[in-house]
Every structure is written in structure tokens, then in C-alpha cells.
C-alpha positions in Angstrom: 15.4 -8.9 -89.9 16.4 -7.4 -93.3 17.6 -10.2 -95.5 20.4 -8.6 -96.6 22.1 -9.6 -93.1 21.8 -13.6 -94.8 25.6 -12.7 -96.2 28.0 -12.9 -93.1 29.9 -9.9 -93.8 26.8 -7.5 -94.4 26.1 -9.4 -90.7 29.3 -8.0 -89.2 28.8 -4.5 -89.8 27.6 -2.1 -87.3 24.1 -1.4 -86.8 25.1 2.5 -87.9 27.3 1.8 -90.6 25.2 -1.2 -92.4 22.1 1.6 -91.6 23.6 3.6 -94.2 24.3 1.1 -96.5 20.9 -0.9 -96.5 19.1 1.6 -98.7 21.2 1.0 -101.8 21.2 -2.9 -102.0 18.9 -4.7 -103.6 18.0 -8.5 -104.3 18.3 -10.9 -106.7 17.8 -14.3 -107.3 20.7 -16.3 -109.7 19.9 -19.7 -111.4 22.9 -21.7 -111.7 25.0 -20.7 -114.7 24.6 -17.5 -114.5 27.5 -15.2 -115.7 27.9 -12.8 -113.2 31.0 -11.3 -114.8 33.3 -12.1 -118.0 37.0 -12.4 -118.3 38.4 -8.4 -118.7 35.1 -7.2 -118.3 34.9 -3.8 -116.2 32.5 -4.5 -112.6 29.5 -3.2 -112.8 28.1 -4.5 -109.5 29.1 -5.8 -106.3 27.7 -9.2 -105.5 27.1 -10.6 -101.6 25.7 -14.3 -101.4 22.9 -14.9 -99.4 22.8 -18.4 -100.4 24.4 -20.8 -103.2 28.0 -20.5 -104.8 29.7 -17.7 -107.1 32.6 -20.0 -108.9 35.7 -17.5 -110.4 37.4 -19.2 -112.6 40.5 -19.2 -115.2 39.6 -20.0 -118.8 42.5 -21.2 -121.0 43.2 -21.7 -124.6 41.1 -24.8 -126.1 38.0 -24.4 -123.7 39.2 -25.4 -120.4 38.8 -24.1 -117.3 39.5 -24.2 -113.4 37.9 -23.0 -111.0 40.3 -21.1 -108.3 37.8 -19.9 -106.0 34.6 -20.4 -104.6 32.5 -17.8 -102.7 29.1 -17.7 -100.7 27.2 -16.1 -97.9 30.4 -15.9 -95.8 31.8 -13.2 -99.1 31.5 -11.0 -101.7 32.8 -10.7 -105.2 33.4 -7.8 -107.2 34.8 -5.2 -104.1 38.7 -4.7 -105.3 37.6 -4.2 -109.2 34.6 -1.7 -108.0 37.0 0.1 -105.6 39.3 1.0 -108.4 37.6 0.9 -111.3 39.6 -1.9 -112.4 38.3 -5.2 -114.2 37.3 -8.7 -113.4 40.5 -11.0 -113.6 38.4 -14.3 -114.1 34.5 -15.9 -115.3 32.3 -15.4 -112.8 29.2 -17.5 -112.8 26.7 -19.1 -110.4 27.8 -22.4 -109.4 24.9 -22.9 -107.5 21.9 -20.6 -107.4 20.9 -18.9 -104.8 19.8 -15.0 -103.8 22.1 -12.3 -103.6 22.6 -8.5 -102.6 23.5 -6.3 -104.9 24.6 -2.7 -105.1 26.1 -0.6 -108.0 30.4 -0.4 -108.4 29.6 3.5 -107.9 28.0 3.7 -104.8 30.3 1.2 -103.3 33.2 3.6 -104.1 31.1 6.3 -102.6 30.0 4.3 -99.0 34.0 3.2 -98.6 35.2 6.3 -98.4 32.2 7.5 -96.3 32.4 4.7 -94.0 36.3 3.5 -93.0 35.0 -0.2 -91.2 32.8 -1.0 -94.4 35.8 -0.6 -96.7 38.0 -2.4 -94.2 35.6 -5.8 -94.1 35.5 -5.5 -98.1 39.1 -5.0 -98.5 39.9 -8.0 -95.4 37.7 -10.7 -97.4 39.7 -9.8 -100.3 43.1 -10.7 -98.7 41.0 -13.9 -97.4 39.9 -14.6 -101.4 43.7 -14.2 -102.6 45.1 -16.6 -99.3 42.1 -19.2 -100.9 43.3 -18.7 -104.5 46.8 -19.7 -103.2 45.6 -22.8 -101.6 44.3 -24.2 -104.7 47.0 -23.7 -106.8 49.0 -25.4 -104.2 46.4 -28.2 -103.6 46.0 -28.6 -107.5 49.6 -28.9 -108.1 50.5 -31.7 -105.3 47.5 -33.5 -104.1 45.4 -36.3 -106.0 42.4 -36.1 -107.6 40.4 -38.0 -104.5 41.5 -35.1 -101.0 41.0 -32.9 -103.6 37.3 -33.9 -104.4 36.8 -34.1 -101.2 37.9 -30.6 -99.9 35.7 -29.2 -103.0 32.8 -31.2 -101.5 33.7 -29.7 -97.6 33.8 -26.4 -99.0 30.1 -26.5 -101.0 28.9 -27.8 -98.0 30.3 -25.3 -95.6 28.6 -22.7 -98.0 24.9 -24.7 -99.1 24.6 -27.7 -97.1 24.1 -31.5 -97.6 22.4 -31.2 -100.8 24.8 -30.4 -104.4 23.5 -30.0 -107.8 26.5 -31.1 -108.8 27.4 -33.1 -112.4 30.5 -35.0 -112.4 31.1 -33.5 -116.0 31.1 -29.6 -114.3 32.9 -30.9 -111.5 36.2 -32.1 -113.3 36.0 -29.2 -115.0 36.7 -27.3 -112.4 39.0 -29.6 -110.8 41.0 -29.6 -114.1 40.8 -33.2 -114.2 39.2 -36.2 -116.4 35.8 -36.4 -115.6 36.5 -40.4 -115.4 39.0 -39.8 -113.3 36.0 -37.9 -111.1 34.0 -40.9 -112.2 36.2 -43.4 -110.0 36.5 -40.8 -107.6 32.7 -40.5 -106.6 32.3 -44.3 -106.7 34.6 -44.9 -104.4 32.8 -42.3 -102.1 29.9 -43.5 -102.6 31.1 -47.3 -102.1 32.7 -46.2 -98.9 29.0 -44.3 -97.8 30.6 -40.9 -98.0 27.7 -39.6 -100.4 24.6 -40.5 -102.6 25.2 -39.9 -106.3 22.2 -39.8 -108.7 21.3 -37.6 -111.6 23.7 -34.4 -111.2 23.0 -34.3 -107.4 25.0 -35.2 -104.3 24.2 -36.1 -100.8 26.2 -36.0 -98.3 25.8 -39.0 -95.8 29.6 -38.9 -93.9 30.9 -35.4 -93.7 33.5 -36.8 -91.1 34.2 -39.8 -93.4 34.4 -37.0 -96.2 36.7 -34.7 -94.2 39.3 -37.5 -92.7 39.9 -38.1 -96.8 40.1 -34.6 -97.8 43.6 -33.1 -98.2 44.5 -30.1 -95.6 43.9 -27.1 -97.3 40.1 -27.3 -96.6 41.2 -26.8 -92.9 43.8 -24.4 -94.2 41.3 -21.9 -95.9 39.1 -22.4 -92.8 42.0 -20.8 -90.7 42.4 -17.9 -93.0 38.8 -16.9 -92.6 39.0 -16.8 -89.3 41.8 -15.1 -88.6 41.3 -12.3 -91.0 37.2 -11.9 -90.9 35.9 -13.6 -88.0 
């Protein structure tokens, strides 16, 4: 089985259509921290996950950042901005590293317009990406620090499994929050037997435990993907 298929919406294709597309992707393997795009930066390439998290996120004025998105092997980043030459709205970086597939802005253009149901599952994960962008602003406006931790930690999971390299520092940094607030946050998880903290790493022991605290919009974003991809 060609690895590429590892990404879920390289899996969906057609046999015929993801034929045509196979010969121009390649591999690569991104250690966390990567930058996979800058702020106003034109796209380049087109990244699709085969494992580990690309984090887009919103840099403001004095160093801070949140993260308003998170995409894996059920994604893609960089179709929109390839499709019409446009530019990457956010940071892109590795999150968590993992391999990816990778083909040029160019011939991404050139294979949508070739190939109608390949430009349709690009352009359908992108209305997913916005719906998930619109769940965390809404989730980071109302809910506490604690749900929101917790969908985070559902969503990483969903994407990499039970095992997060995961410092508390980067973590309410992305959240927007104290990092003693996350501090509080992950000892009362742990306390409760949710997860294992140690070191930058977390293991997840309770994921039922872990989803009856999270707020909705985990379930929410769930319920986009499946009705527009799957």
C-alpha cells in the first residue's frame, strides 16, 4: 500500500483519480517545531499528515500567540492559498512530528482542474478547517481553562494517540492562558487519573474521564467532519 494513503483524504480518493496524483507527492519527515509556513508568506507546498500535528496559529503584538487550529492525518494545510496563489493567513509549524506528503502549490493547481473530485475533497476540508476555527474562538471566549484543556487533549489524541509531547509552557500558549493556570489544570487531571504528567509528555489513562470534562465543541468539530468529509 503506498504510504501516501496514511492521510485520510489522500485515502478517500478514487483508485483513478489518486493514480494520477501519486507520482508528484513526495515524503517528508517534520520534527516538532518546524515552521511549515510564516505569517503573509506565499504557499509553496501543500502539506498532508500522515502522522503528528500541524498547529496554525495567530501571532499578536508582544509575542503571543493562539493556536486556532489543529490538523493531522484526517487533513491538509496549504490547499485554498495554493489554489489561488494567495498567502498563508497564520504560523504554521509542527506541533508534533510526524511524516508528511508533500506536493508543489503548482501542480496542485494543475491536478484540480484536471481532476473535479480531487479539488472538491481539498476544497470540502477547507470548509471543515474554517467550521473548526469557529469553534475555538467560541470555545476560547466562553468556556474555562479546564473543558478547554481537555477538548485540546481529545483532539491530539483523536490525531496521535495516547502518548503527547506536550510542555505545559507550549500548551498555554496555545490556549492563550497562564501556564499556572494550565499548571492547576493538569494536576487536577492527573489527581483525578485522567493522565500521567512527567517531563513535557502526557499519557492518557481515562479518555472517558477526559471527555465527560471536556466542553462540547470537541464533539462539535467531530460532527463537522463528518458531515462534510466522511
Amino acid at each position: 500500500m503506498s504510504r501516501h494513503l496514511q492521510n485520510h483524504l489522500l485515502a478517500g480518493l478514487d483508485r483513478a483519480t489518486f493514480a494520477q496524483i501519486e507520482p508528484f507527492l513526495t515524503t517528508a519527515h517534520l520534527s516538532q517545531g518546524d515552521v511549515i509556513s510564516e505569517t503573509h508568506a506565499t504557499v509553496q507546498k501543500m502539506y498532508f499528515p500522515h502522522g503528528g500535528i500541524i498547529s496554525c496559529v495567530v501571532e499578536l503584538i508582544g509575542g503571543g500567540a493562539i493556536e486556532t487550529g489543529m490538523i493531522g492525518n484526517d487533513g491538509q494545510f496549504g490547499a485554498a492559498a495554493a489554489l489561488d496563489h494567495k498567502v498563508s493567513l497564520n504560523l504554521v509549524v509542527m506541533q508534533i512530528a510526524g511524516d508528511v506528503s508533500v506536493i508543489e502549490a503548482d501542480r496542485v493547481r494543475d491536478l484540480a482542474q484536471q481532476h473535479p473530485s480531487f479539488r472538491a475533497r481539498l476544497m470540502a476540508y477547507e470548509q471543515f478547517f474554517v467550521s473548526q476555527v469557529q469553534q475555538t474562538c467560541a470555545c476560547n471566549a466562553v468556556h474555562k481553562v479546564e473543558p478547554r484543556t481537555c477538548k485540546w487533549i481529545l483532539r491530539m489524541q483523536k490525531l496521535v494517540g495516547d502518548d503527547l509531547l506536550l510542555t505545559q509552557e507550549f500548551l498555554a500558549q496555545m490556549m492563550g492562558v497562564r501556564r499556572t493556570s494550565v499548571t492547576q489544570v493538569a494536576a487536577n487531571m492527573q489527581r483525578e487519573g485522567m493522565i500521567t504528567y512527567s517531563r513535557g509528555r502526557i499519557h492518557i489513562n481515562d479518555l472517558d474521564k477526559i471527555r465527560a470534562a471536556a466542553c462540547e465543541c470537541d464533539s462539535a468539530v467531530n460532527s463537522h467532519y463528518a458531515r462534510i468529509i466522511e
